[in-house]
N, C-alpha and C positions, 0 to 999 in steps of 0.2 A: 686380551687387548682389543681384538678388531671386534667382540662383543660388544665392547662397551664404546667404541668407534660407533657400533651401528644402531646402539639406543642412543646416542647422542644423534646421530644426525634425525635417525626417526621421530626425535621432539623436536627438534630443530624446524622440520617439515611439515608436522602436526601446528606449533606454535605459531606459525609462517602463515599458514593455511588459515587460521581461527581468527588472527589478526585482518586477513583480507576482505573476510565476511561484511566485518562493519563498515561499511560502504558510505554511512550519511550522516552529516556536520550538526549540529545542531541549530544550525539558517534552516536545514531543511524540515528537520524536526518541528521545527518552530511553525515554519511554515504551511506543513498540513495542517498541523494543530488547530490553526486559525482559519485554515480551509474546511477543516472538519467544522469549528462551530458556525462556521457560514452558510453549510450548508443546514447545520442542525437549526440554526435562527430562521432560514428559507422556510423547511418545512415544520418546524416547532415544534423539533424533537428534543426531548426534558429529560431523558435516560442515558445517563452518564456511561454507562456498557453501551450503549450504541454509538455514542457519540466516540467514542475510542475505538468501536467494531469501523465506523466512517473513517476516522484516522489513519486503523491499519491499512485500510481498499485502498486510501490516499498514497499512504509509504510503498507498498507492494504496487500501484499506478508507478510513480515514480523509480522502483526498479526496476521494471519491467523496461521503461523508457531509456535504460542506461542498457540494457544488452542488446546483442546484436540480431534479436528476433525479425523475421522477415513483418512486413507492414499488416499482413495478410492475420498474423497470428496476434501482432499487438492490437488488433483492434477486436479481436475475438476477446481477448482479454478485456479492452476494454468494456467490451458487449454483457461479457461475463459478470464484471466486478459492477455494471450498473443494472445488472438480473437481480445480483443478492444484495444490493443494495434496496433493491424494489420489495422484497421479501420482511426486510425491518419496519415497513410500511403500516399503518393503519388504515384506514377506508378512506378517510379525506385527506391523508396524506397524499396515499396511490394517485388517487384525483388529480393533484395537484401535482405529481412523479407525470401524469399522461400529459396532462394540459400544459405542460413545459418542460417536456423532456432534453432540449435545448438548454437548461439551463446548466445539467449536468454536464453537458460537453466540455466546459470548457474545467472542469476537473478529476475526470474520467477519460 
C-alpha cells in the first residue's frame, strides 16, 4: 500500500512540474512571431528556419525577462542572443546588424 502511495504522489510531482514549464499564453507567442518577421522584414531575411531560429532568441529573450536573474547576467544574455543572432547574417546584412545595431535593442 505505501508503494503504491509513493508512485502516486511521485507522478503527482512529475505531472505538477511538466505543467509549470509552459510559462507562455499565446499573446505572447503571437507576439514574437510578429517580432521575429519584423525583424526578418528589417534585414530581408527569406529563410523560414531562421525566421523561427529569430522567434526562438525572441521567446527564450522573454523568459529570461520573467526570472529573477541579477541585471548584470540579463544583459549578458541579451549580448549573447544578439552575437548569434549576428552569425545568421550575410555580408550586407551584418552591415546593416553594425550600422544600426540600436535597432535591435529594443527586442533583444
Amino acid at each position: 500500500m505505501k508503494k503504491i502511495f509513493s508512485i502516486l504522489i511521485l507522478f503527482f510531482a512529475f505531472s505538477l512540474s511538466a505543467n509549470a514549464q509552459e510559462t507562455f499564453s499565446e499573446d505572447v507567442r503571437e507576439a514574437t512571431k510578429k517580432q521575429a518577421y519584423e525583424i526578418a522584414n528589417y534585414f530581408e531575411i527569406t529563410d523560414m528556419q531562421k525566421i523561427n531560429d529569430i522567434n526562438n532568441m525572441l521567446l527564450h529573450k522573454k523568459k529570461v525577462e520573467t526570472t529573477d536573474f541579477s541585471l548584470e547576467r540579463k544583459i549578458s544574455i541579451s549580448n549573447n542572443l544578439k552575437k548569434k543572432f549576428a552569425t545568421m547574417l550575410d555580408e550586407k546584412q551584418l552591415a546593416k546588424f553594425k550600422k544600426n545595431e540600436a535597432f535591435l535593442d529594443a527586442y533583444f
